[in-house]
GUPAFI-801832 format. One line per 2 residues: number of its first residue (from 1); for each residue x, y, z of N, C-alpha, C, CB. Coordinates in nm, 2 decimals. Atoms other than C-alpha are relative to their C-alpha. Glycine has a CB too. Layout:
BEGIN
NUM = X/Y/Z/X/Y/Z/X/Y/Z/X/Y/Z ~ ...
// end
This chain:
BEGIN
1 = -0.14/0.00/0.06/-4.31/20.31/15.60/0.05/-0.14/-0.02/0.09/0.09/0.08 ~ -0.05/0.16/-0.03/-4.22/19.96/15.69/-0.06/-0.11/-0.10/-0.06/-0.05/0.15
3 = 0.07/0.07/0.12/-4.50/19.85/15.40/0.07/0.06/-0.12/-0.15/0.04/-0.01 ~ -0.11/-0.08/0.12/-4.29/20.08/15.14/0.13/-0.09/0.02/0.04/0.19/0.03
5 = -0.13/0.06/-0.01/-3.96/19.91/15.23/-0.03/-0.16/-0.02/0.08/0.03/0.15 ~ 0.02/0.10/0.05/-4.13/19.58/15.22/-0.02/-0.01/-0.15/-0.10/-0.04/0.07
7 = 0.04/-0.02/0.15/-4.25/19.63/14.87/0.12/0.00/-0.07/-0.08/0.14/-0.04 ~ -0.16/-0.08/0.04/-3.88/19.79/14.77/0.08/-0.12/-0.05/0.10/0.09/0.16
9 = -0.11/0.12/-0.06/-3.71/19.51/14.93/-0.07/-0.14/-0.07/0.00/-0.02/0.21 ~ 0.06/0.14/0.05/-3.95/19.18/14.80/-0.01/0.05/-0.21/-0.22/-0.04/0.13
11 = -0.04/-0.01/0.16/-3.91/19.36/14.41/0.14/-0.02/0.00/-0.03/0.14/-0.09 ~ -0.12/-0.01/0.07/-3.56/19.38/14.41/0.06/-0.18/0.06/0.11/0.16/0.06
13 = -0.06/0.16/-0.01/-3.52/18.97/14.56/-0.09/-0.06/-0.13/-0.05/-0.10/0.16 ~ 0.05/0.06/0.16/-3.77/18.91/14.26/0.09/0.01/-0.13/-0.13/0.08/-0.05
15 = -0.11/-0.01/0.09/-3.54/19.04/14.03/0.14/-0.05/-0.01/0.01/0.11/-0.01 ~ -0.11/0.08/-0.01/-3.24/18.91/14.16/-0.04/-0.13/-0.06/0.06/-0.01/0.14
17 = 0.03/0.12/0.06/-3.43/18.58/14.15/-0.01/-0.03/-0.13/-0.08/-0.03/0.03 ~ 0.01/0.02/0.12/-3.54/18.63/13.79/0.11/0.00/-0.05/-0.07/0.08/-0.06
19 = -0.10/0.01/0.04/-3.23/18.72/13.71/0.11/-0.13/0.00/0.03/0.09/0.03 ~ -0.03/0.14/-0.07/-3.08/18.41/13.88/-0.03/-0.11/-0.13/-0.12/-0.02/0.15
21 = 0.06/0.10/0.07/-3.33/18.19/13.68/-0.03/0.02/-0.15/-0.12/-0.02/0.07 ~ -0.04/-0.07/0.17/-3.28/18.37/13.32/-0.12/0.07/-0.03/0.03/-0.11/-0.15
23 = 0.13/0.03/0.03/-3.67/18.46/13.33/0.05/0.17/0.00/-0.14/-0.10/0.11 ~ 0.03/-0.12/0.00/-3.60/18.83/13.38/-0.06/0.09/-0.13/0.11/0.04/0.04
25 = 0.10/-0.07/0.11/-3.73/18.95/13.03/-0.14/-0.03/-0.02/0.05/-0.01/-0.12 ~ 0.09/0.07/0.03/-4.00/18.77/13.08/-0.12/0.08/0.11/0.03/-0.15/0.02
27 = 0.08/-0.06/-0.06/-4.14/19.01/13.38/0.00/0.13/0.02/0.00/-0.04/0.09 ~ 0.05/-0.13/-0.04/-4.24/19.31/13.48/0.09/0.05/0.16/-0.19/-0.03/0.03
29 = -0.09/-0.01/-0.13/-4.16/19.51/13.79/-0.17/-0.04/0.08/0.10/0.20/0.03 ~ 0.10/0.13/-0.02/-4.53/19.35/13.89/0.04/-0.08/0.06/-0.04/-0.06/-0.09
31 = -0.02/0.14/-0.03/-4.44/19.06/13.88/0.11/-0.06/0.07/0.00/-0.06/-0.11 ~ -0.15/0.01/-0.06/-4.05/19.12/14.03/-0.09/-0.02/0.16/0.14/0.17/-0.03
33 = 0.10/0.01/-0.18/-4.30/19.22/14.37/-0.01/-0.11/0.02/-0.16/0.06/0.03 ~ 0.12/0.16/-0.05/-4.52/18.90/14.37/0.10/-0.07/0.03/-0.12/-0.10/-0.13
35 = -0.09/0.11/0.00/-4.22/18.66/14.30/0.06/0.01/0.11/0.09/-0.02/-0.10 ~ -0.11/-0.04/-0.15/-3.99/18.83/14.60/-0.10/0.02/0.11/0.10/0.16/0.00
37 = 0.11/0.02/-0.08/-4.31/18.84/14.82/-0.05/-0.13/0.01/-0.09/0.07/-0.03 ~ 0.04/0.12/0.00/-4.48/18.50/14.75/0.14/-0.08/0.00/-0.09/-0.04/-0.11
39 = -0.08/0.02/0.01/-4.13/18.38/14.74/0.11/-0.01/0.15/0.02/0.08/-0.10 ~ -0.02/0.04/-0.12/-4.09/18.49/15.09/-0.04/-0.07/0.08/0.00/0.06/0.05
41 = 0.12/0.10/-0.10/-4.39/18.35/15.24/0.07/-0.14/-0.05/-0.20/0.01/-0.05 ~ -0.01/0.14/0.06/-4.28/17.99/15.03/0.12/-0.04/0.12/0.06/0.01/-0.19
43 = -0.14/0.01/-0.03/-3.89/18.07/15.18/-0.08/-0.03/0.21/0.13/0.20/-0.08 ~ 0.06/-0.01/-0.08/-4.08/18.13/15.52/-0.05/-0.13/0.04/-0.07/0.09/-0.01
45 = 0.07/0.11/-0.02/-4.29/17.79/15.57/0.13/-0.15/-0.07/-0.18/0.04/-0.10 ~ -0.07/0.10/0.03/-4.00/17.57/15.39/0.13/0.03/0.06/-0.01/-0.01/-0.13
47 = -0.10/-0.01/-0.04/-3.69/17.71/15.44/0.04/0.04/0.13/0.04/0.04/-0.08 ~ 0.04/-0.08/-0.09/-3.72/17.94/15.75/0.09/-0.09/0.12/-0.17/0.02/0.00
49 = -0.09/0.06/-0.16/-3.74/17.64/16.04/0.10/-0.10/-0.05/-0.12/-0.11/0.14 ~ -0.17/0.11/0.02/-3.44/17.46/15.82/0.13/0.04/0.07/0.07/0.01/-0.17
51 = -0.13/-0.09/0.01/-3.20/17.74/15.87/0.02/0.06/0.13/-0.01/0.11/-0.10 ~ 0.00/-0.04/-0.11/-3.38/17.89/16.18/-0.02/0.19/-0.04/0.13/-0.07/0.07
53 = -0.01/-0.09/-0.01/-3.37/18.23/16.03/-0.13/0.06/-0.09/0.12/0.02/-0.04 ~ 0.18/-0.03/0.07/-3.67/18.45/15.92/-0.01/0.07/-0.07/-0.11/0.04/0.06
55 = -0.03/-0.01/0.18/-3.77/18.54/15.60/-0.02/0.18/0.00/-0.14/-0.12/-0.14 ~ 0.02/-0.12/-0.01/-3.84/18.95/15.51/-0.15/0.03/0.03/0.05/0.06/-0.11
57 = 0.14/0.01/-0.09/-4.24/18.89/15.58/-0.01/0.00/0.12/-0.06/-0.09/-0.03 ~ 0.02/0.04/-0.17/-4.15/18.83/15.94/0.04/0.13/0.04/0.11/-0.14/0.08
59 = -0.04/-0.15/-0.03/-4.02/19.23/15.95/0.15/0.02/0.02/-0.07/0.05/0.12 ~ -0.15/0.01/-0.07/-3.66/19.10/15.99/0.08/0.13/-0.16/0.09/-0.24/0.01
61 = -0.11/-0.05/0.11/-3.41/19.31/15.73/0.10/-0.07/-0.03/0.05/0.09/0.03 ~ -0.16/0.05/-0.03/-3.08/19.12/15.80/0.01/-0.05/-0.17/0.02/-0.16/0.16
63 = -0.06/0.04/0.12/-2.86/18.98/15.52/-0.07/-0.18/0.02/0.21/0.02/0.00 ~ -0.01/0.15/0.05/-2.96/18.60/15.61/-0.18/0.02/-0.01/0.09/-0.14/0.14
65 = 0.16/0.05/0.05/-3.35/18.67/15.62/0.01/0.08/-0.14/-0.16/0.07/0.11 ~ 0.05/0.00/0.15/-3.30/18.82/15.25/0.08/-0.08/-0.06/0.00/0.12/-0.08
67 = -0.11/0.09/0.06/-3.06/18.56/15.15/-0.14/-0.13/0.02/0.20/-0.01/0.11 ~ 0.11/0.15/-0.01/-3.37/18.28/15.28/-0.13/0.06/-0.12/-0.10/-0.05/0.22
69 = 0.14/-0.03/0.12/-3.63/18.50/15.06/0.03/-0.01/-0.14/-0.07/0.17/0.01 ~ -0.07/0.04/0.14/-3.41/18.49/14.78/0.01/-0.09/-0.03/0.08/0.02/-0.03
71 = 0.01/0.15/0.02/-3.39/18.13/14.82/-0.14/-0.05/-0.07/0.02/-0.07/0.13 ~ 0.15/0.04/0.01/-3.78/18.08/14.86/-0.06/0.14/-0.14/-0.10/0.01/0.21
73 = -0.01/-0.06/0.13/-3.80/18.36/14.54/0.06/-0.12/-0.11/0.11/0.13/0.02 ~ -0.11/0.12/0.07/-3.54/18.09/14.34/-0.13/-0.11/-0.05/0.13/-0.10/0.15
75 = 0.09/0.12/0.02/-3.76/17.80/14.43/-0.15/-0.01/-0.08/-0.03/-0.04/0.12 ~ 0.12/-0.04/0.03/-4.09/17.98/14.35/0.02/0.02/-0.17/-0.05/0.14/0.11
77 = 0.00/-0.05/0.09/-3.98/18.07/14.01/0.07/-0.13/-0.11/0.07/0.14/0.04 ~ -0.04/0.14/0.05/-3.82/17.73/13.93/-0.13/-0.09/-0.03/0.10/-0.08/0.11
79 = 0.19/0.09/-0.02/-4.18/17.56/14.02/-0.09/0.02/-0.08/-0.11/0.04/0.12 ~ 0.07/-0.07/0.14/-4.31/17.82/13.73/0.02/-0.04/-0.12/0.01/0.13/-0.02
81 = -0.04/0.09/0.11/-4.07/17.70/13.51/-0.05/-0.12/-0.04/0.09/-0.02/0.01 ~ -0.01/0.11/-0.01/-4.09/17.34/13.59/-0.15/0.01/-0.14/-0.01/-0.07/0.18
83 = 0.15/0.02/0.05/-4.51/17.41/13.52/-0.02/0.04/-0.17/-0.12/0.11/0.10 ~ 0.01/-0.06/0.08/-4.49/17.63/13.22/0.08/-0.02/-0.09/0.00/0.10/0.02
85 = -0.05/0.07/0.09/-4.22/17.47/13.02/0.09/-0.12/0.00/0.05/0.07/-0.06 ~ -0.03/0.21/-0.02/-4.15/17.12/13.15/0.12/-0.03/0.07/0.03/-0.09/-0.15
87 = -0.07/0.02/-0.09/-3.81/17.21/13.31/0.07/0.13/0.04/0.09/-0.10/-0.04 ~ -0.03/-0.12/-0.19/-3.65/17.42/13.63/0.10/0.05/-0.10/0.08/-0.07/0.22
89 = -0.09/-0.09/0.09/-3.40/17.58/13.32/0.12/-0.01/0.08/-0.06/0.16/-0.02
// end
């Protein structure tokens, strides 16, 4: 169950993020997963021991570990930009 809520939970910070970063017509609900998942792990290893708080890969739920995955979502999706059309939009 806890792998279902992960999934749930790391599409809908992808989509916020996309949405965030204007890219949202540009994905899928796919790709909403990956971004809010790889987005945690990113938010996790960068942001994480900034803040102290842990990201939704670490099993936490709270508002500040999806507020750091949404961050490390943000960043992950800016870095695509940057690569794919030369600037963070």
């Amino acid at each position: 169950m806890n792998f279902i809520i992960w999934l749930v939970v790391g599409g809908l910070i992808g989509w916020v993020a996309s949405i965030l970063m204007r890219t949202d017509g540009q994905q899928g609900l796919l790709l909403n997963v990956v971004v809010g998942i790889v987005g945690a792990m990113i938010a996790g290893a960068f942001v994480s021991p900034l803040v102290g708080v842990p990201t939704i890969n670490q099993g936490v739920f709270s508002l500040g570990a999806l507020l750091v995955s949404l961050v490390g979502a943000v960043l992950l999706l800016a870095v695509v930009n940057l690569f794919r059309r030369g600037s963070v939009r």
